[in-house]
C-alpha positions, -999 to +999 in steps of 0.1 A: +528-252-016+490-239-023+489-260-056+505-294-038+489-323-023+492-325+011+486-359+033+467-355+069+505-356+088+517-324+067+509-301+097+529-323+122+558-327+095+556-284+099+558-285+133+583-306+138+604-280+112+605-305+087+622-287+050+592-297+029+595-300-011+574-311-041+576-351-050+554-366-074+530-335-066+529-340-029+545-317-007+566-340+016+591-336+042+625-343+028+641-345+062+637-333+099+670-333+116+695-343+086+697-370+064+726-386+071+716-388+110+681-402+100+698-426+077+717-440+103+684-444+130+672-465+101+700-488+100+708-487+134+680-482+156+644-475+140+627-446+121+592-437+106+587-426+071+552-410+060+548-423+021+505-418+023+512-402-014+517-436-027+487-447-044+463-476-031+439-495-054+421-526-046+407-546-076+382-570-062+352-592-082+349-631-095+387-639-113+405-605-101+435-629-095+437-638-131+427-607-144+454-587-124+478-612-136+476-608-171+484-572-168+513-566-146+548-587-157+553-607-127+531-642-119+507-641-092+506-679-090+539-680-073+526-666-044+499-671-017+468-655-005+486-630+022+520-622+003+526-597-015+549-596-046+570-567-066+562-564-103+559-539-132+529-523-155+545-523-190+538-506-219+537-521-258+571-512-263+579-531-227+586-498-212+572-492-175+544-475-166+553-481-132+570-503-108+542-519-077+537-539-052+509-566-056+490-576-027+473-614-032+440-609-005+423-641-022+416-648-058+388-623-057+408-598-042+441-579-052+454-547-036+479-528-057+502-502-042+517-478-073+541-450-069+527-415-062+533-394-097+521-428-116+486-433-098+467-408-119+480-433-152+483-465-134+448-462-124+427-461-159+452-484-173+439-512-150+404-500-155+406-501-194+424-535-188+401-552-166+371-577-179+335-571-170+328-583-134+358-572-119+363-534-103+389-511-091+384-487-063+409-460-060+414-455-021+444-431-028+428-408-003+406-432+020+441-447+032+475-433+042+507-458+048+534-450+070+571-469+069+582-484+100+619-494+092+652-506+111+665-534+132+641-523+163+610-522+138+589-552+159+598-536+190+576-507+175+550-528+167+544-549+199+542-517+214+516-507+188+492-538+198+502-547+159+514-578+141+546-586+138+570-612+129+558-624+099+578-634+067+589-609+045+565-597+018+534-612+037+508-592+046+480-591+082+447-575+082+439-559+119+426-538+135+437-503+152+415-483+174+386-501+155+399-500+122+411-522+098+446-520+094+470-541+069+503-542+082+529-556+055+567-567+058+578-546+029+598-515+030+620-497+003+649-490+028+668-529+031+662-530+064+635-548+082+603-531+086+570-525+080+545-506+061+509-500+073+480-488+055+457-469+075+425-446+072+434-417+066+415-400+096+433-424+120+469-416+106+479-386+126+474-407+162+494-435+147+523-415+135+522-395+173+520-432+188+549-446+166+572-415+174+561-417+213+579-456+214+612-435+201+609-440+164+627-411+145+612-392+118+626-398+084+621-378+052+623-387+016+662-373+016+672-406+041+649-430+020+663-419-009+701-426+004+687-460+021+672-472-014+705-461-034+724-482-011+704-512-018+704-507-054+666-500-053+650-488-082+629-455-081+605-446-112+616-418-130+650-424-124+660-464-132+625-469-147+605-455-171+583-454-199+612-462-222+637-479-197+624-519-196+630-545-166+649-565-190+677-534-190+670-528-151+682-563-147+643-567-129+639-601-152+631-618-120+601-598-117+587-609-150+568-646-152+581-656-184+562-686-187+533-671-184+511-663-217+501-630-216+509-596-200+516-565-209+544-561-230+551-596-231+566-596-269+586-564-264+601-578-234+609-612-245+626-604-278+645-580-258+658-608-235+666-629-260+684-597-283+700-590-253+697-553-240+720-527-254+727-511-220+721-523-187+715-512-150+751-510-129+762-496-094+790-474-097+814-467-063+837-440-063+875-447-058+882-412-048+862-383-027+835-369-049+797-368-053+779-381-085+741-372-091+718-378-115+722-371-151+758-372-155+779-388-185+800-418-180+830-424-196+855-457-198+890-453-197+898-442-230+877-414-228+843-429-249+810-419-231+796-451-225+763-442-201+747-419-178+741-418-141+701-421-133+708-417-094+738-406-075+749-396-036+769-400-006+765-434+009+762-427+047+769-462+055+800-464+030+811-431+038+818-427-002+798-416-033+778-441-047+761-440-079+735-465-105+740-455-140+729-471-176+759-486-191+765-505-229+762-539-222+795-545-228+809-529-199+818-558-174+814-555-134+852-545-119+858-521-148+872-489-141+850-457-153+852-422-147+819-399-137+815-360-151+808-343-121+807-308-129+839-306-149+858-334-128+860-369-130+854-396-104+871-420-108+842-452-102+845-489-096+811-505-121+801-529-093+767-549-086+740-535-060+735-538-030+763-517-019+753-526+016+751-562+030+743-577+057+709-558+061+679-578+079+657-570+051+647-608+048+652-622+087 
């Protein structure tokens, strides 16, 4: 763990005997208790995820708005000042860099929240992007963020002395124990919740003060499970350098009409080719776990995809998987997992596999 990044809760993960592995280059607690039972506080009740290895960048001078915009895929004009808005940083070929939430402060003002293992690149790719006047500050270690997810979330919050009860994907500045706080109503779980970026110095008395109201402790293991449910996608897995949003059916994160971002042709001669494989959910019809990196076959036996992510749905209480498939293969179909050997026999379905969440209440 000598060589890994550590954020300022990794001693109270420790002591609270958290099983702590390597993700993105961070050492991070992959659960406390169990995953399945922190799973279920998150869906049920309310739990508390540290994610302070995501990155944090704020890009702030005259036009950042317009600047930011003709970078990242989606359109920043559909949104106010205070929201915040999912998009993409694409590469030539449309490939993605990475997959981010976009903060809209003002139109001098844009904060960008990137995935851990793609801050180092996301970073200079702005930089090198941006037009004189306008300047990015990397705050990746000046702020940490912790998750505040379930049904009971605002409870947690009131009790906090922090906003709460504002739309989803709008965003508060405050202020905790003198310092400025934004609290957003995003989350990667489905459920609602939270996130709040914090100084780094003041994240340890948050996190004791957020587990003293009855929050549980969640590791990556339950977010992981919680974001496969929801059909979530998670870099390195449904998205990459050479996997586009066109083929991870994120279209709806791309502002077409605008006239310039990057990877703008790629991405629109791809919609209009059509992709040759496409993102699907796949639910088992029989007991069995798929993971990652497993062949997919139709019912004649042709390999016709791979799994990018695979588990056991706590909720479902079944094995639930998201896999590339040819384009051709139509929700309903039957398919048939390699799981070491075996086939599972899969339902192709479309994510969410959960419903009903109160992501959006």
């Amino acid at each position: 763990m000598t060589e890994l990044k550590h954020t300022p809760l990794f001693d109270r993960h420790e002591a609270l005997g958290a099983k702590i592995a390597d993700f993105g280059g961070w050492a991070m607690p992959i659960e406390y208790t169990g995953v399945v039972a922190e799973h279920t506080a998150v869906r049920e009740h309310v739990g508390v995820f540290d994610v302070s290895h995501m990155g944090k960048v704020r890009i702030r001078g005259r036009g950042a708005l317009d600047a930011v915009n003709a970078i990242v895929t989606n359109d920043l004009e559909r949104i106010g000042n205070g929201q915040a808005q999912y998009s993409l940083l694409c590469n030539d070929d449309g490939g993605a860099i990475d997959d981010l939430i976009v903060y809209r402060a003002s139109e001098d003002e844009i904060r960008i929240v990137p995935n851990a293992s793609n801050a180092d690149v996301v970073v200079p790719f702005l930089e090198s992007h941006l037009p004189a006047g306008v300047t990015l500050e990397n705050r990746h270690l000046e702020l940490g963020i912790l998750a505040v997810q379930g049904p009971h979330a605002d409870v947690v919050m009131q009790a906090l002395g922090l906003p709460h009860g504002h739309e989803y994907m709008h965003f508060v500045d405050a202020t905790y124990d003198g310092a400025e706080v934004m609290v957003c109503r995003t989350g990667y779980t489905g459920e609602r919740g939270y996130e709040i970026l914090v100084p780094s110095p003041l994240l340890g008395s948050l996190w004791d003060a957020i587990l003293a109201t009855g929050a549980v402790p969640a590791g990556l293991g339950a977010r992981d499970t919680l974001r496969t449910e929801m059909g979530y996608a998670l870099h390195g897995h449904e998205l990459s350098p050479t996997i586009t949003p066109v083929q991870a059916r994120l279209g709806w994160a791309v502002g077409w009409s605008k006239p310039a971002f990057s990877g703008r042709a790629a991405l629109v001669a791809e919609r209009a080719a059509g992709p040759a494989r496409t993102l699907r959910g796949l639910r088992a019809t029989e007991r069995g776990i798929p993971r990652g990196g497993m062949t997919v076959s139709d019912s004649a036996g042709a390999v016709i995809g791979e799994t990018t992510s695979g588990t056991f749905s706590p909720t479902l209480r079944t094995g639930i998987a998201l896999a590339y498939l040819d384009a051709s293969v139509a929700e309903g179909s039957l398919v048939s997992i390699d799981v070491r050997g075996r086939g599972l026999a899969c339902e192709v379905v479309r994510p969410p596999f959960v419903t009903g969440t109160s992501v959006n209440s």
